[in-house]
N, C-alpha and C positions, 0 to 999 in steps of 0.2 A: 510679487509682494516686495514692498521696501525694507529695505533694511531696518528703518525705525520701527516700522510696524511688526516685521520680526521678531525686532527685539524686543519690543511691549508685548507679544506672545509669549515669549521665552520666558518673562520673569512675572507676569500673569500665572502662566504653567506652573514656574517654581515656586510662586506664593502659595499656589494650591495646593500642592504638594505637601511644603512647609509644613500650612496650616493642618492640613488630615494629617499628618504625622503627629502634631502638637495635641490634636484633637484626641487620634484615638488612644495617646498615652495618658491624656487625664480622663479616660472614659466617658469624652462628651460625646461622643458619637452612639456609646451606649445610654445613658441618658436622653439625649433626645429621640432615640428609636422607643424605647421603652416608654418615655411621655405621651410621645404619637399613638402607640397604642393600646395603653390602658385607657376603662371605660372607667369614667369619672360619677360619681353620685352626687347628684345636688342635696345639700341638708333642707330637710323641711320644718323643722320647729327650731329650738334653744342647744345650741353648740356647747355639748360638753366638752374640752379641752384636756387631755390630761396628760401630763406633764414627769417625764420623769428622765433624769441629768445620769446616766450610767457614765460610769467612772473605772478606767483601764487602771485601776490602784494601784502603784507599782514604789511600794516603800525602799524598794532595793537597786530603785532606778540608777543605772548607768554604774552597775557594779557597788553601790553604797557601802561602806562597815554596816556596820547595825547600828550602833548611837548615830548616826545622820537616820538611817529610816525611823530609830524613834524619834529623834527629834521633829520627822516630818510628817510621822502620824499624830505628833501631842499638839501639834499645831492646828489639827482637825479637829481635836479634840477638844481644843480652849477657845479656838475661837469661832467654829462654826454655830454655836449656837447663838451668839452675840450677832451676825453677822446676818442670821435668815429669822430673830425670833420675831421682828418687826412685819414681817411679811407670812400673810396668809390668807390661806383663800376663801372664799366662803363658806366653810363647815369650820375654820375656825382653826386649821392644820397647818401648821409651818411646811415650806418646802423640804422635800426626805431627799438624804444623799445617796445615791447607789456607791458602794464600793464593791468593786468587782475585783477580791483578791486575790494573788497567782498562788495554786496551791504550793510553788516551786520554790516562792519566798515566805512559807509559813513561819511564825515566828509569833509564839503566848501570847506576849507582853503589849504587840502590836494591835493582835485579834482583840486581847481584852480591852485596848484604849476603846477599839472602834465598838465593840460589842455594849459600851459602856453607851455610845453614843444610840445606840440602835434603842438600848432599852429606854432613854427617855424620848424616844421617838422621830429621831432625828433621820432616819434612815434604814436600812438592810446592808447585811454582809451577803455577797453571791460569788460564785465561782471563776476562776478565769485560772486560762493555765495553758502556757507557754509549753512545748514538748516537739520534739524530733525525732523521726525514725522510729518509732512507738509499735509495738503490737498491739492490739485488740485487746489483751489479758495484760498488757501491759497499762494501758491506756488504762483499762478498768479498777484497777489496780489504785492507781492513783488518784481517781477522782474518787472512790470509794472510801478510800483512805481519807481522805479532805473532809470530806462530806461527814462521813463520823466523825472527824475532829471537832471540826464547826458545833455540830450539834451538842458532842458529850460532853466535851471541853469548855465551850462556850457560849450555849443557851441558844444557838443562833439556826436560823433557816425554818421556812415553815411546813407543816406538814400535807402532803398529797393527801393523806386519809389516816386516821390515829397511827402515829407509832412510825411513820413512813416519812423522811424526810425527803423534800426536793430542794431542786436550786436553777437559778438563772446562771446560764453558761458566754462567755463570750471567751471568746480562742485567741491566743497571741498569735501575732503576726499575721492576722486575718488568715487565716490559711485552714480553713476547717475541712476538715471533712477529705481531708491530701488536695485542697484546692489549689497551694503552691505550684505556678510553673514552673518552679528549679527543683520540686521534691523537696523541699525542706519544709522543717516547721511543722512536720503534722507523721505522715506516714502508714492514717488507717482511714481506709476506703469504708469502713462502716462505722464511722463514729458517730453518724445520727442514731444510729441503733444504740451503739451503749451506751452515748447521753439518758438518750432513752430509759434503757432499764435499769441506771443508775440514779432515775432521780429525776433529771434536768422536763423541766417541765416547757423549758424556751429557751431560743436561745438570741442574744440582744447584741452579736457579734458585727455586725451590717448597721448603715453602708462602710466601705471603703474607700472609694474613690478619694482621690485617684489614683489609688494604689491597685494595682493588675486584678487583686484577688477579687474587686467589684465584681458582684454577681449581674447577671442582665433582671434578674428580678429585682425592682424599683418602688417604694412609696406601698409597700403592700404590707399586709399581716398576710401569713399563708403557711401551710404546710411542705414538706421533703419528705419526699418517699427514698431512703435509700436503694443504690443500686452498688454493693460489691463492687461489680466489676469493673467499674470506674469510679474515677475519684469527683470529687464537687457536683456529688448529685444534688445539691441545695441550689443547683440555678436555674431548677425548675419547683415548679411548685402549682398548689392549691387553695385558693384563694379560704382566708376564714369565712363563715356566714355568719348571717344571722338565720337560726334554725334549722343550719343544717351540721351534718359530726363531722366527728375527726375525720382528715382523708389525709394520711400519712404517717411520718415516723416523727416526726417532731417538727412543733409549732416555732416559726422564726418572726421575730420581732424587728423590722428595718425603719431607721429613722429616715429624717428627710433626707433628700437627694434631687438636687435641681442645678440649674445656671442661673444665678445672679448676675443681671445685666446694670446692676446700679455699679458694682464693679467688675472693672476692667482687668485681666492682663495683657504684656506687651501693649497696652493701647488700644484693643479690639475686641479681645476674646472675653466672652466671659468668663467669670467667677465661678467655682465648683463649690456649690454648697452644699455641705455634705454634715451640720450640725455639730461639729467637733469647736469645742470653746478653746481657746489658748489665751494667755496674756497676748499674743502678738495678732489673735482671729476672736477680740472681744465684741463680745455681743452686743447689734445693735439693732434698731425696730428694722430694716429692712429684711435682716436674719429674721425676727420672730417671724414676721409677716408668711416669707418664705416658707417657715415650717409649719404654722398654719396653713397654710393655700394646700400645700402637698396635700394634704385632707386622707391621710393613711388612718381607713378605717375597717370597721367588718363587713363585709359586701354587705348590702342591705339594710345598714344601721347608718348611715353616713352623718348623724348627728353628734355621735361620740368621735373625735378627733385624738389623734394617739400621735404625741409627741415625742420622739428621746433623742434627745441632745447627746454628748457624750465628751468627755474630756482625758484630760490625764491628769489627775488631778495635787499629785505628790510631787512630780516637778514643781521647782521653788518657782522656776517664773509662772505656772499656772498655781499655784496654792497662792501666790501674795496677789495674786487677781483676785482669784474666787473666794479668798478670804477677807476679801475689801468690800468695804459701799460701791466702787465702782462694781465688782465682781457680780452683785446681790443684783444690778441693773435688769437681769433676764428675768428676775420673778416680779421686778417690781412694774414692768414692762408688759409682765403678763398681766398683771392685775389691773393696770390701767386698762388697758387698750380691749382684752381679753375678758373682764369679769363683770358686766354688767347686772348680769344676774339675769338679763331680757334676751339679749342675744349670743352673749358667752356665758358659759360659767367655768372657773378654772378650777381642777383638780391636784393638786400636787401627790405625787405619785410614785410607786416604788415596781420594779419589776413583778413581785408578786400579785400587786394590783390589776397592773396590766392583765396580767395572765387570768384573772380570776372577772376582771369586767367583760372579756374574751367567752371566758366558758359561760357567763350570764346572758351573753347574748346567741351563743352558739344553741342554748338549751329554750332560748326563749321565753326566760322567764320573767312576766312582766315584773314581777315582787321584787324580785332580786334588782332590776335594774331602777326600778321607783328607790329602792332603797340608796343603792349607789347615786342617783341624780339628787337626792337629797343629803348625801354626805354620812347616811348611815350603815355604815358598809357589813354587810352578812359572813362578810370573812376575815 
């Protein structure tokens, strides 16, 4: 062998390298193993779309005082509804904000701006909560405590059955369930259980990418069965049906998750789409596209399309996006391209919807889902 030829081995070899390094630190390698083999359902009638924007709310972002995080929830407050009241979908519904607030930054004044914005329909308040080293009673402890807050305090959260409040959960620092590979962030191996029988009816934490905690579960609605005796049992699971129950400890909700080949990095690799908005990763039709195609449905229903985008939404540079006409782009996006009323129709959408258009199809009940398809929703 010559030496030139060699040498073109040698840095052949080391591109390859390179690149499966590059690869499996942004979880493309898990991405495209997990595309390969999920079994895909073609829709057969009018694609219902539903759409809902969960939001990591984090008023106390980056250590805040408290007047910068009110000043950065009055700002949700004033100008959110100026900004989505133009936009809506065919039943006639402005797009709903998710705010997913950390129990760890509660604070009245904050909860009541937002609770203020929920009651004229703008959105839900739902759970998120940042925590380290935690017991099980401790863990419980805390989200208990929230969760009666929300409710008694502030009118907010909807009920499992009279009298019983639940809530949509997503975990700081992706790390649920002690999924963290350094141990941090989490610290209880059964926390799909006490979400559980605390309330949480879903949890809207996923995807991740390209952050480690990515689970190999992709593009699915599905259940977790915890297992104690290890941690991130939630990267297994069971698919939701249609007509068929529960098979697990709690229902997980996962947005898109793909490669974008319209963009590049370094010049070759694909784009990790992973539905996360930012001023600097603002929404465009290629994005939509992508989160449609994913087509994360209930096995057997593959006409209902379940989207969640997700953001941060209290950072100034993502609040003066999403508070803009430019911001507003993703509904208005949907509506064109997405709401014909013959081949799409769009829903705009809150966690609890989600959860409840779920159990309509799980239980198979034509009524309930005639009603949802027409915008007149039974819960």
């Amino acid at each position: 062998m010559g030496l030139v030829a060699g040498a073109i081995i040698l840095i052949c070899v080391f591109a390859f390298v390179v690149v499966g390094r590059i690869a499996r630190r942004k979880n493309v390698d898990r991405i495209v193993v997990a595309t390969l083999k999920r079994r895909r359902e073609n829709p057969t009638d009018t694609q219902h779309i539903f759409f809902c924007l969960a939001d990591h709310y984090e008023p106390m972002w980056h250590g805040a005082p408290r007047a910068t995080a009110l000043d950065r929830v009055r700002a949700w407050h004033d100008r959110y509804p100026r900004v989505v009241d133009n936009c809506r979908d065919n039943g006639g519904r402005t797009p709903r904000h998710s705010f997913f607030y950390p129990a760890e930054e509660y604070d009245a004044e904050c909860i009541d701006l937002l609770s203020d914005l929920c009651r004229r329909g703008y959105g839900d308040v739902e759970v998120h909560l940042h925590h380290d080293g935690d017991t099980s009673s401790q863990l419980r402890e805390k989200l208990v405590s929230f969760r009666d807050t929300l409710r008694r305090d502030h009118g907010l959260l909807h009920d499992l059955e009279p009298g019983t409040p639940g809530y949509a959960f997503i975990h700081g620092n992706w790390t649920l369930n002690d999924s963290g590979d350094d141990g941090r962030h989490c610290g209880v191996r059964d926390e799909l259980i006490v979400l559980r029988e605390t309330g949480c009816y879903a949890d809207f934490t996923y995807p991740s990418a390209p952050h480690p905690t990515q689970p190999p579960v992709i593009n699915r609605i599905y259940y977790a069965k915890n297992d104690p005796s290890r941690r991130a049992s939630h990267h297994r699971g069971v698919d939701a049906r249609y007509g068929g129950e529960t098979d697990g400890d709690l229902l997980l909700f996962t947005g898109p998750l793909s490669l974008n080949w319209h963009r590049r990095r370094r010049g070759f690799l694909p784009a990790v789409e992973n539905g996360d908005i930012t001023h600097l990763n603002p929404v465009t039709p290629d994005r939509v596209d992508q989160w449609v195609q994913a087509g994360i449905s209930v096995r057997g229903w593959p006409n209902w399309i379940f989207v969640k985008a997700y953001t941060h939404g209290a950072q100034e540079g993502n609040s003066g996006y999403l508070l803009s006409d430019t911001g507003a782009a993703v509904y208005r996006d949907l509506l064109a391209r997405y709401n014909d009323g013959q081949r799409y129709v769009v829903h705009f959408s809150t966690p609890w919807e989600f959860f409840c258009c779920v159990r309509a199809l799980e239980s198979a009940d034509s009524h309930a889902i005639n009603q949802i398809e027409a915008f007149s929703y039974p819960f």
